[in-house]
C-alpha positions in Angstrom: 179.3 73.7 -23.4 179.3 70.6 -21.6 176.3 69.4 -19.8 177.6 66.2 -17.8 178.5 66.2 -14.7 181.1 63.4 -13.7 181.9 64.8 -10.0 180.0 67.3 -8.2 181.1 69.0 -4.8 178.5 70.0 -2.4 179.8 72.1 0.2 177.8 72.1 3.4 176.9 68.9 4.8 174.5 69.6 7.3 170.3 68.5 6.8 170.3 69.5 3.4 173.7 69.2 1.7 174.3 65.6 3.1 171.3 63.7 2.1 171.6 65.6 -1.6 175.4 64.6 -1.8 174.3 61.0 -0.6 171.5 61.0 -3.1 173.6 62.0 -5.9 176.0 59.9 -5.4 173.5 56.5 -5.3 173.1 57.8 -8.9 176.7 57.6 -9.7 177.7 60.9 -9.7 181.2 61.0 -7.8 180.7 63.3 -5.0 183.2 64.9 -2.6 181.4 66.5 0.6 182.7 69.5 2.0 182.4 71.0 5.5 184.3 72.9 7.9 184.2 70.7 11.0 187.0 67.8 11.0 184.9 65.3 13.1 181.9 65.2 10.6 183.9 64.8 7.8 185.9 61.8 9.7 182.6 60.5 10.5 181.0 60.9 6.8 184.3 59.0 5.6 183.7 56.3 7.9 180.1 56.0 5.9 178.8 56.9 9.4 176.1 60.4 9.6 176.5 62.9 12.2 172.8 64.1 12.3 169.2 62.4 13.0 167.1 61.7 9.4 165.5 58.4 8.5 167.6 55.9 6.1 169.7 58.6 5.7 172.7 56.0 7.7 172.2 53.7 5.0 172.3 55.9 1.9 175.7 57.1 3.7 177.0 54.0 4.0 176.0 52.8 1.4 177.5 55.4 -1.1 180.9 55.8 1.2 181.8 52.1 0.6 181.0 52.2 -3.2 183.3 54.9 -3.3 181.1 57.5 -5.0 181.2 59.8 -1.6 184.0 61.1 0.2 184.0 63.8 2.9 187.0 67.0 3.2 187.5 70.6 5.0 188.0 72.1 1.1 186.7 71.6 -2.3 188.4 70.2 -5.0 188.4 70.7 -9.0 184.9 69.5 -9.9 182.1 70.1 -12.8 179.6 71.3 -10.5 178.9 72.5 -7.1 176.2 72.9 -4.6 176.5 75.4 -1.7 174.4 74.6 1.1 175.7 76.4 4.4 174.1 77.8 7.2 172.3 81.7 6.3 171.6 82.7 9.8 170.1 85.9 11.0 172.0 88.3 12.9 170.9 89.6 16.4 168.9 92.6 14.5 166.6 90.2 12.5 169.1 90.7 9.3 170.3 88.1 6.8 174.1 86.9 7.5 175.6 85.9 4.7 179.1 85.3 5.8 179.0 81.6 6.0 177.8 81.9 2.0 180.7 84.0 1.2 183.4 81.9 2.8 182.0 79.1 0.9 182.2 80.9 -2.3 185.8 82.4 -1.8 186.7 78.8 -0.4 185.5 77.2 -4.0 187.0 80.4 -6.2 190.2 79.0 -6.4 189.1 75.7 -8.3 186.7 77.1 -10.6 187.4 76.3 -14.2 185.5 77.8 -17.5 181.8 75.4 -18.0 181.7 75.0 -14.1 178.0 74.9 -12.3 178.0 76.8 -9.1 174.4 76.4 -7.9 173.0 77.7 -4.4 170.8 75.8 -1.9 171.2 78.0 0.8 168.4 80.3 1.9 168.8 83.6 0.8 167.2 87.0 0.7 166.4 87.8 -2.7 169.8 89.7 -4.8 172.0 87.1 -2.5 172.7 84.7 -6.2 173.8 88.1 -7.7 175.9 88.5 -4.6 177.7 85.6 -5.0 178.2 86.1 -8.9 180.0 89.8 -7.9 182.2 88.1 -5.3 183.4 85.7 -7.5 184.1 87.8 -10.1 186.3 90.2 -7.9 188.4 87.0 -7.2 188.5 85.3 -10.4 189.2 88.0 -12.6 190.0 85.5 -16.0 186.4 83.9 -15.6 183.4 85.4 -17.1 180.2 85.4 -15.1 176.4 85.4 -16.1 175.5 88.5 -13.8 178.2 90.6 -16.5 178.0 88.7 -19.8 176.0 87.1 -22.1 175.6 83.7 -23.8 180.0 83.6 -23.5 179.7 83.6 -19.7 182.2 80.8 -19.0 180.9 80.0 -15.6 177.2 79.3 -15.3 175.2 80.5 -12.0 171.4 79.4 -10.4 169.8 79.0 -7.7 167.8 76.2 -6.1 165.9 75.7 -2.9 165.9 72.9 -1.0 161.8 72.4 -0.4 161.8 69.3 2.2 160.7 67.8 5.4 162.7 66.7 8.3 162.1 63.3 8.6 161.5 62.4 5.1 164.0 64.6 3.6 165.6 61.4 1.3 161.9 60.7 -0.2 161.2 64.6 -0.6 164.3 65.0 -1.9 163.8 63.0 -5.3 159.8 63.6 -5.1 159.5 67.2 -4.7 159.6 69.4 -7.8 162.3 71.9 -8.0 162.5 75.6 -8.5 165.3 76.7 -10.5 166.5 80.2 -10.9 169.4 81.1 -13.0 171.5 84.2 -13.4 170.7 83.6 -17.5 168.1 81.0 -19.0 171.4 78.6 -19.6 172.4 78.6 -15.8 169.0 77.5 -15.3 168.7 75.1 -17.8 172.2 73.5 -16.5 171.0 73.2 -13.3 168.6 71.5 -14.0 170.3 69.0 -15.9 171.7 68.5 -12.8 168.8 67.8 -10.6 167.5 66.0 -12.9 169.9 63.1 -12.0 168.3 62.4 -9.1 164.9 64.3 -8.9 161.9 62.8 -10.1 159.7 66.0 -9.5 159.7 68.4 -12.3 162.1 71.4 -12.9 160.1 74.7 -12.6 162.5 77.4 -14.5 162.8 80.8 -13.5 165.2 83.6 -12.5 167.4 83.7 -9.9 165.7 86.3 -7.9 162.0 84.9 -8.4 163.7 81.3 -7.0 164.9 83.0 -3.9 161.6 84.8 -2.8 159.8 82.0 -3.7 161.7 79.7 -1.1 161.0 82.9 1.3 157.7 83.3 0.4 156.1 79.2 0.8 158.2 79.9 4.7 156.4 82.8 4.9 153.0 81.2 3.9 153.8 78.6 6.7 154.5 81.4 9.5 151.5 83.3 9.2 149.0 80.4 9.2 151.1 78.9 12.2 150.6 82.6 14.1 146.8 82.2 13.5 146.6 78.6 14.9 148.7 79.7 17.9 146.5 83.2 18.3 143.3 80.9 18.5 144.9 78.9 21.1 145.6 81.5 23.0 142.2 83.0 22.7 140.7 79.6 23.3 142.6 79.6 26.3 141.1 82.7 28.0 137.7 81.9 26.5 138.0 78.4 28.4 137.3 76.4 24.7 139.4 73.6 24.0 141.5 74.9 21.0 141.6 71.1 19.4 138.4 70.6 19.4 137.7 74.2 17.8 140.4 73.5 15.2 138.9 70.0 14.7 135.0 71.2 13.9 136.5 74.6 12.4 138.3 72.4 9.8 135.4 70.7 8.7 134.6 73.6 6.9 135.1 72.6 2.9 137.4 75.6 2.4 139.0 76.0 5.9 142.4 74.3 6.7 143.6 75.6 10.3 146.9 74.4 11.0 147.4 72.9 14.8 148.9 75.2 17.4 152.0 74.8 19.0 155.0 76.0 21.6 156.3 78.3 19.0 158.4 77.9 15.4 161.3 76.7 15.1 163.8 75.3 12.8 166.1 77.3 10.2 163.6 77.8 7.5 159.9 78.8 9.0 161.6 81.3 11.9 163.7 83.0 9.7 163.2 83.3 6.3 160.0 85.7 6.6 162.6 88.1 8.6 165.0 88.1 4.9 161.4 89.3 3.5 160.9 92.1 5.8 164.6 93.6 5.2 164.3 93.3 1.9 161.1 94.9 1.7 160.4 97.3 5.0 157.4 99.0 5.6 155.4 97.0 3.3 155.7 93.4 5.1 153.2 94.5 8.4 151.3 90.6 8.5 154.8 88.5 7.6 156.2 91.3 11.3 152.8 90.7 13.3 152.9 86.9 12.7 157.0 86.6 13.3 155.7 88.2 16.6 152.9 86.0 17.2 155.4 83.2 16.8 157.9 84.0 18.9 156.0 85.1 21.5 154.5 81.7 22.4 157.5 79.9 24.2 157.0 82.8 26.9 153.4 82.0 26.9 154.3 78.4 27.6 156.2 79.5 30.2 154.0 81.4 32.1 151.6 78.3 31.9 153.9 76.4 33.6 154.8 78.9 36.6 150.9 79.5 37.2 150.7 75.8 37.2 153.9 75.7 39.9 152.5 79.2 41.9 151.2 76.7 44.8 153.9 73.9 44.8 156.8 74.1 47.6 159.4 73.1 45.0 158.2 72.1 41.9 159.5 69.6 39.8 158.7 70.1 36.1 159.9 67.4 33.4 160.1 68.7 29.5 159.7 66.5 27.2 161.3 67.4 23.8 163.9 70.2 22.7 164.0 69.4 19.2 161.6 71.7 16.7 159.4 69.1 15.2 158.8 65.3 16.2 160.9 62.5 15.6 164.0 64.4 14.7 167.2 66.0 16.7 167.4 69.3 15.3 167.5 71.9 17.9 167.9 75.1 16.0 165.4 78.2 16.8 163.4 75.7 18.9 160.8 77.2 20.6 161.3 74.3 23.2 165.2 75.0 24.3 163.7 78.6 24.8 160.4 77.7 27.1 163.4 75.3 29.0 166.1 77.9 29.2 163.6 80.3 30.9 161.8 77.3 33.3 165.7 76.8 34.1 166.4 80.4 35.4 162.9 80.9 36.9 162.4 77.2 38.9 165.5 75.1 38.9 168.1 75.6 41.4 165.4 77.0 44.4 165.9 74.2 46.9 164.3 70.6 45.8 163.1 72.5 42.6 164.2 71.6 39.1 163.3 70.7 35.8 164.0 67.7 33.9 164.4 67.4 29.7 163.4 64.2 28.0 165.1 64.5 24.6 166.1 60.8 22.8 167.8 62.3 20.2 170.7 63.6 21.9 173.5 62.1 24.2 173.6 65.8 26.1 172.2 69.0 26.5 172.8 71.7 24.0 175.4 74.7 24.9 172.6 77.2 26.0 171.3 74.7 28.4 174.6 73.3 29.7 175.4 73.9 32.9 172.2 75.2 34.6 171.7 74.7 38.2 168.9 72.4 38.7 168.1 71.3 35.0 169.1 67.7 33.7 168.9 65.5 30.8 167.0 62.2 31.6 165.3 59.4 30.5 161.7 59.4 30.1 160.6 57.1 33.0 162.7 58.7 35.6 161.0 62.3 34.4 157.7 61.3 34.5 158.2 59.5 37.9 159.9 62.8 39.6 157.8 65.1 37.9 154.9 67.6 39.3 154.5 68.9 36.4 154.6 67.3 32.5 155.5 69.8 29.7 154.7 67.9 26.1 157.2 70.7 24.0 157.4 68.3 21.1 155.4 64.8 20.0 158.2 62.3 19.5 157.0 58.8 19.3 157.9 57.5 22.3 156.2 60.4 24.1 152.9 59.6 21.9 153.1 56.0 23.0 153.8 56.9 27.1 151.0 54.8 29.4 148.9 57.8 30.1 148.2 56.2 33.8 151.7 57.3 34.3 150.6 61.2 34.3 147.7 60.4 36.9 148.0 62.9 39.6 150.1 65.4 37.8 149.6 69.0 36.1 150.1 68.1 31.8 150.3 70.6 29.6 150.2 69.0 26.5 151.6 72.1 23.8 150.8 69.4 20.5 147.5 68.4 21.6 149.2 64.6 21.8 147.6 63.5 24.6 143.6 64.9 23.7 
């Protein structure tokens, strides 16, 4: 069985997908990235990138002109591929897979005997086998790993994605990698392939220990967060500063508190615990308790704000940040679109009222805030010089470097702790 891989076809070219088809293609690896949405794909062709991540542009570009990447809406014949699409949760707080199994019948029709289908996607566990069924039901000449034995003619894993926005390229090729195959050569293929570009070591496993391993580190991350935010909000009605608390609490040889915030957000932390509890209800009552914890904090933030407003004729309240995390533009589950959204319907629009978002990492406001009487994308300056009231929702740089003389005579509440 063959064990090089001359092109590869990643399909999903969103924070993950891009920068691992960028980074295998620096290697030399010809690379076709696939995606559903004709302008990103016209843009990725262009060697241009349609999302905010640090030298990620110039890997693009760089790759593009070489001619080792190249963009399309469909895959093509290839020796491996990497599915990395979205796995949302549905209203109910259970895993939707669709967008994984459209990707999988999209790439059935090019499969070939000795491929390498490997999947980045988060997934509750079972979801590898999932794929491995629906393939099979659509490509009834192949053999698949899930049915057969060593003869399996296409080989099956599954792989996390473990990084950081912001320094996704470096953690990308630093971070080890867990590997989970449908057999122990599905595993050991994929890793062959990581191995290109990864400088971390290859942990082996099965598929199925991979997948609630990528759940459980998110996990891990939620339930510490919940505790940091719980003490803030205790700190709050005891009247103790929650930084310093953390600060001296942290001193402590074996005590690591993480630092409070508006919420959780982004695609991994805020949802993955939920593919947990589906998987395993009734016995998951800390991952529930501290999903809850999490997402009640934006409404928290809120109410901050309108006790802050209760005396003010028509308040004028300037945001600053919607993305999830600092320094980056990725607005999905952010706790700060939802503390805006409400500020929108409960201030903006009564009278001179209104509330102003800061955000310099996109050209306009998302869809869920389009449109809203009274609530308008801005520059920094002109917020902070309107403003009543300054919300800190997330510590970009230029809102850690602001002169603080310009928030003299206004009500801050600083959710990061930023401005201490």
């Amino acid at each position: 069985m063959k064990r090089t891989f001359e092109k590869v076809c990643v399909i999903g070219l969103g924070y993950v997908g891009l920068p691992t088809a960028a980074s295998l293609a620096r290697r030399g690896v010809s690379v076709l990235g696939v995606d559903t949405n004709e302008k990103t794909v016209a843009l990725i062709n262009k060697g241009q990138v349609h999302i905010v991540e640090p030298d990620l542009d110039i890997l693009v570009s760089g790759a593009v002109a070489t001619g080792k990447l190249a963009a399309a809406t469909r895959p093509e014949p290839a020796d491996a591929f990497i599915i990395a699409v979205p796995t949302p949760l549905t209203g109910e707080h259970k895993p939707d897979l669709s967008h994984l199994e459209a990707a999988a019948q999209e790439l059935a029709p090019v499969l070939k005997a000795g491929d390498l289908i490997v999947i980045e996607s988060t997934s509750p566990v079972g979801a590898t086998e999932a794929v491995a069924e629906w393939l099979a039901g659509w490509r009834q000449d192949l053999a698949f790993p899930h049915r057969e034995d060593d003869t399996a003619g296409v080989d099956i894993a599954y792989s996390p994605e473990r990084v950081l926005p912001g320094r996704v390229i470096t953690e990308l090729v630093r971070n080890d990698r867990v590997i989970g195959g449908l057999d122990r050569r599905s595993a050991e293929r994929a890793a062959d392939l990581y191995r290109i570009f990864v400088d971390g070591r290859c942990h082996l496993t099965t598929a199925r220990t991979a997948e609630l391993v990528k759940l459980a580190e998110n996990s891990y991350r939620d339930v510490n967060i919940a505790f940091a935010n719980e003490l803030s909000v205790v700190c709050e009605g005891l009247g103790v500063d929650v930084w310093e608390a953390v600060d001296l609490a942290n001193r402590h040889p074996r005590v690591g508190i993480l630092r409070p915030g508006p919420g959780v957000g982004g695609h991994c932390i805020a949802v993955d615990p939920w593919f947990i509890v589906d998987s395993a209800p009734g016995d998951t009552p800390l991952i529930e308790i501290a999903r809850q914890v999490n997402e009640a904090m934006p409404r928290h933030v809120v109410n901050a704000v309108l006790k802050a407003a209760a005396g003010m004729e028509a308040p004028r309240v300037a945001c600053l940040g919607l993305a999830y995390k600092a320094d980056i533009d990725d607005l999905r589950m952010s706790p700060a679109v939802r503390v805006v959204q409400a500020l929108a319907k409960e201030i903006a629009g009564h009278g001179d009222a209104g509330v102003m978002v800061v955000e310099p990492h996109i050209k306009a406001l998302p869809d869920e805030l389009a449109g809203i009487p009274g609530l308008v994308l801005v520059p920094l300056e002109e917020a902070i010089e309107g403003a009543d009231i300054v919300v800190l929702l997330a510590d970009h740089r230029p809102f850690k470097a602001l002169d603080r003389a310009m928030l003299d005579g206004k009500v801050v509440i600083d959710t990061r702790g930023t401005w201490r």
